[in-house]
C-alpha positions in Angstrom: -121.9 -15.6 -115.0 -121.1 -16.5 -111.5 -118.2 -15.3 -109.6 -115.2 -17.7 -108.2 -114.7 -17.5 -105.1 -112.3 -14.7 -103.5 -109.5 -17.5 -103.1 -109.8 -18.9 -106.3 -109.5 -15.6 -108.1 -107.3 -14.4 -105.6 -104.8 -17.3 -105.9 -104.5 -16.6 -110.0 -102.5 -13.5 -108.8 -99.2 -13.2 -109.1 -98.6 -9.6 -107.7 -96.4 -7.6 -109.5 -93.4 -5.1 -108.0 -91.2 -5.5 -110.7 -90.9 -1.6 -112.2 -87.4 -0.3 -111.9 -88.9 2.6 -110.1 -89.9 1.2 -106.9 -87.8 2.1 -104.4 -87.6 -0.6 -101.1 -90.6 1.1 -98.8 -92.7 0.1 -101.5 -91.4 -3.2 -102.4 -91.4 -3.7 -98.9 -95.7 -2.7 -98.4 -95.8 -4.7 -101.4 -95.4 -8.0 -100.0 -97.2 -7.2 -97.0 -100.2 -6.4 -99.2 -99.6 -9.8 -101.1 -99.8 -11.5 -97.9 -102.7 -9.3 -96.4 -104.9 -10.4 -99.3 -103.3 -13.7 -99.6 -102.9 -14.2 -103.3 -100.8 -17.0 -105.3 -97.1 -15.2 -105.5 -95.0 -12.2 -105.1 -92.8 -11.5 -108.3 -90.0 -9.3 -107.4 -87.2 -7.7 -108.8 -84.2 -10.2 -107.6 -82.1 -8.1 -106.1 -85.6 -8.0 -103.0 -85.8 -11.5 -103.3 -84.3 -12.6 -100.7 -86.0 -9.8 -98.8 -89.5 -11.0 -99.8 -89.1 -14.3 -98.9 -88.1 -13.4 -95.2 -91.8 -11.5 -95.4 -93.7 -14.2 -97.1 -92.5 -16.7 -94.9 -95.5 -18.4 -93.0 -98.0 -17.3 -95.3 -99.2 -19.1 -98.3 -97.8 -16.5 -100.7 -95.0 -18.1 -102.7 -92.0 -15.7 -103.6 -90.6 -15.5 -107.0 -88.4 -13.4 -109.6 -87.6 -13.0 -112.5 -84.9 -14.4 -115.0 -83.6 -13.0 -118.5 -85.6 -10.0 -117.9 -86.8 -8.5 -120.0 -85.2 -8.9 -123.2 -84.2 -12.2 -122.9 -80.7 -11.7 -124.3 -78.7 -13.0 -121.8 -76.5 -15.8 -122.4 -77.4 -19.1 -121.1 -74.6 -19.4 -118.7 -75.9 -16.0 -117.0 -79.8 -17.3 -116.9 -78.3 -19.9 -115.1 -76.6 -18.2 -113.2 -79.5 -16.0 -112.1 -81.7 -18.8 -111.2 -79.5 -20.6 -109.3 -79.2 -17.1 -107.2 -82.9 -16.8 -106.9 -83.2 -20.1 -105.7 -80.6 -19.7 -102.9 -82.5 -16.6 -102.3 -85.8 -18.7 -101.7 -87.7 -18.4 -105.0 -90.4 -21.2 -105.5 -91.3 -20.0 -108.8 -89.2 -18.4 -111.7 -90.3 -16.6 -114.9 -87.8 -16.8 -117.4 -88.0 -15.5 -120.6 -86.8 -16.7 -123.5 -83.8 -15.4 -126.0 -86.3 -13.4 -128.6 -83.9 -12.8 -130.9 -82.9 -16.7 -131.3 -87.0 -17.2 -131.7 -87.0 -15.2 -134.5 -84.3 -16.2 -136.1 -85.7 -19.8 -136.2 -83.1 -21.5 -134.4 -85.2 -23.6 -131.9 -82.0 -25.7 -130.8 -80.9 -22.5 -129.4 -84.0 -21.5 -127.7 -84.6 -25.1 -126.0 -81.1 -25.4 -124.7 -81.8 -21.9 -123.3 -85.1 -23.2 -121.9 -83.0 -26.1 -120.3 -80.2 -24.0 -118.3 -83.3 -22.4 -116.4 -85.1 -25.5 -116.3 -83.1 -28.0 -115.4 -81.3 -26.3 -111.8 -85.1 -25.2 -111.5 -86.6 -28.8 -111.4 -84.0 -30.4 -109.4 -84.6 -28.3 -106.4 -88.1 -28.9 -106.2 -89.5 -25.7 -107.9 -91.7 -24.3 -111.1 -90.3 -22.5 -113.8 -92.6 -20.0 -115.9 -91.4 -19.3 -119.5 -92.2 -15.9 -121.2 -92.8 -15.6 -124.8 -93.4 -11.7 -125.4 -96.1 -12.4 -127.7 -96.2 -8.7 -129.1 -92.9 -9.3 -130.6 -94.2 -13.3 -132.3 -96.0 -14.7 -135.2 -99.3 -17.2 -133.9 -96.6 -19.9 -135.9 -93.6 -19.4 -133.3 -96.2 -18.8 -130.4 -97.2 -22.3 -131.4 -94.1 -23.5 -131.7 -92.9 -22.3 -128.3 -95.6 -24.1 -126.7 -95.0 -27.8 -128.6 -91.2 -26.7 -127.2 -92.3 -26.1 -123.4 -94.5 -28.7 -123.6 -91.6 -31.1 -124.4 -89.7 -30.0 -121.9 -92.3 -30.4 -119.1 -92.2 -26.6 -118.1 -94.7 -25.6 -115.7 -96.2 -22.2 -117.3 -96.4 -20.9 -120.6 -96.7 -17.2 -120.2 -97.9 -14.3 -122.6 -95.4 -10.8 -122.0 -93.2 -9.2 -119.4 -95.9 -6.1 -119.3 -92.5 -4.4 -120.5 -93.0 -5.1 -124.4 -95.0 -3.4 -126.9 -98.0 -4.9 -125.9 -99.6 -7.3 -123.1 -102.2 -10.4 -122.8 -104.2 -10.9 -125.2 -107.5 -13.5 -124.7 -106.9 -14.5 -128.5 -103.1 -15.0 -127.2 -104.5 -16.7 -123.6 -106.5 -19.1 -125.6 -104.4 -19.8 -128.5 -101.6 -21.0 -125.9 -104.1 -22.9 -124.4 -105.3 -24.7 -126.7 -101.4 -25.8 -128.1 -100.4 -26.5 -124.6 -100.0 -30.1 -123.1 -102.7 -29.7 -119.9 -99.6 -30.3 -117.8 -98.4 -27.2 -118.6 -100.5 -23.9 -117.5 -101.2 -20.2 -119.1 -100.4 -17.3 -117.8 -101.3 -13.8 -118.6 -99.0 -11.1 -117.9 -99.6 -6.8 -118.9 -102.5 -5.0 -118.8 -104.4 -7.3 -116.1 -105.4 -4.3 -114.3 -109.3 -4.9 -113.4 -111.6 -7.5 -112.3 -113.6 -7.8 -115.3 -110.1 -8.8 -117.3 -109.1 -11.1 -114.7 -112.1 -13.1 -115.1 -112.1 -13.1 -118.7 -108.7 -14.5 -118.5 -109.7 -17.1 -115.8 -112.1 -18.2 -118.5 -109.4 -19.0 -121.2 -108.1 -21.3 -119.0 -105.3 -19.3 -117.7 -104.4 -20.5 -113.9 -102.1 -17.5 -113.3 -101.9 -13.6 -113.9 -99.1 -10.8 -113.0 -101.3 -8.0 -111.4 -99.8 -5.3 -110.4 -103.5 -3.7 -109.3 -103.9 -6.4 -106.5 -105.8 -4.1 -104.1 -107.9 -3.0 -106.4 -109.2 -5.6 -108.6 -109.4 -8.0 -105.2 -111.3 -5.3 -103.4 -113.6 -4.8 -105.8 -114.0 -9.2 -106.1 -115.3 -9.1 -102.6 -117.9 -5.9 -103.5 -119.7 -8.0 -106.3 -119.4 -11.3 -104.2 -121.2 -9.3 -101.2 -123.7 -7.5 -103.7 -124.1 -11.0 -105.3 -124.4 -12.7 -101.1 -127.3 -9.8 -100.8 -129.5 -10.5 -103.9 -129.5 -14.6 -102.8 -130.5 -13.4 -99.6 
């Protein structure tokens, strides 16, 4: 198989500094690294975000946050709330995820009027709203469902986990959202992304996007095999 180029596997990264343990030095080298190696987005715990976007700004690294994270719990009103704040604070793109409970309780009404609180503030300032599932929790039949509901709403990614559940991407998941998804609305893969040889397999399920929280290292060694691979043609 031959590789992608280091910008197009580079910009499926959305670098990760979202663990509750990271104190500001390394949030900080975080989105210096982002930028150094130039990848799609920085998704940072909010409270940074306004932090991070003084960083990013001037490089092609869009800053983002989270919203609802991680249980999803939150009222409405409060994911509202919090997007509106990231948005003030600069974010570009959001990942929201949704109210698990209400999924699997099978009260959709609930879970698209949640959608729509994020969605709507979101959209009308110009930006992209990812929307979380936590697959590990689902059955394939709300997965599904999730994406008709996305899809109806024109969200702009459907997205597998936090990488805080029980469990992370899946390519059965990556493909089976894929293939229920409107091709306006992307995939993307979030826990356990943590090599180069994952990355590309989720790049071939037709996943645009990836939380990575092992940037340097699955990046570094993209550009070995594309060097080893620039040898052999020579």
């Amino acid at each position: 198989m031959e590789l992608p180029s280091y910008r197009e596997l580079a910009k499926m990264i959305d670098h990760s500094l979202l663990k509750p343990t990271m104190a500001r030095d390394e949030l900080e080298a975080g989105c210096r690294l982002a930028v150094e190696y130039d990848v799609a987005s920085v998704c940072i715990m909010p409270y940074y975000l306004a932090r991070a976007s003084e960083i990013l700004d001037g490089s092609s690294v869009v800053p983002s946050t989270t919203i609802g994270f991680p249980h999803g719990g939150h009222t409405s009103r409060v994911k509202q709330v919090e997007a509106e704040q990231a948005l003030n604070d600069g974010a570009r793109e959001l990942d929201m995820v949704v109210n698990v409970s209400q999924v699997l309780s099978g009260d959709w009404a609930a879970v698209r009027s949640d959608i729509e609180a994020v969605l709507q503030p979101t959209h009308a300032r110009g930006q992209k709203l990812k929307v979380i599932f936590e697959n590990c929790y689902l059955s394939d039949t709300q997965k599904i469902r999730l994406c008709e509901l996305c899809g109806e709403l024109n969200v702009d990614w459907v997205k597998t986990s936090t990488g805080f559940g029980s469990a992370g991407a899946t390519i059965a998941d990556l493909r089976l959202m894929r293939a229920h998804s409107p091709t306006h609305v992307q995939v993307k893969a979030a826990g356990g992304v943590a090599d180069l040889d994952m990355l590309l397999k989720v790049r071939e399920s037709g996943a645009t996007r990836s939380g990575c929280s092992k940037t340097r290292e699955v990046l570094d060694e993209l550009r070995r095999r594309l060097a080893l691979a620039g040898q052999a043609r020579a």
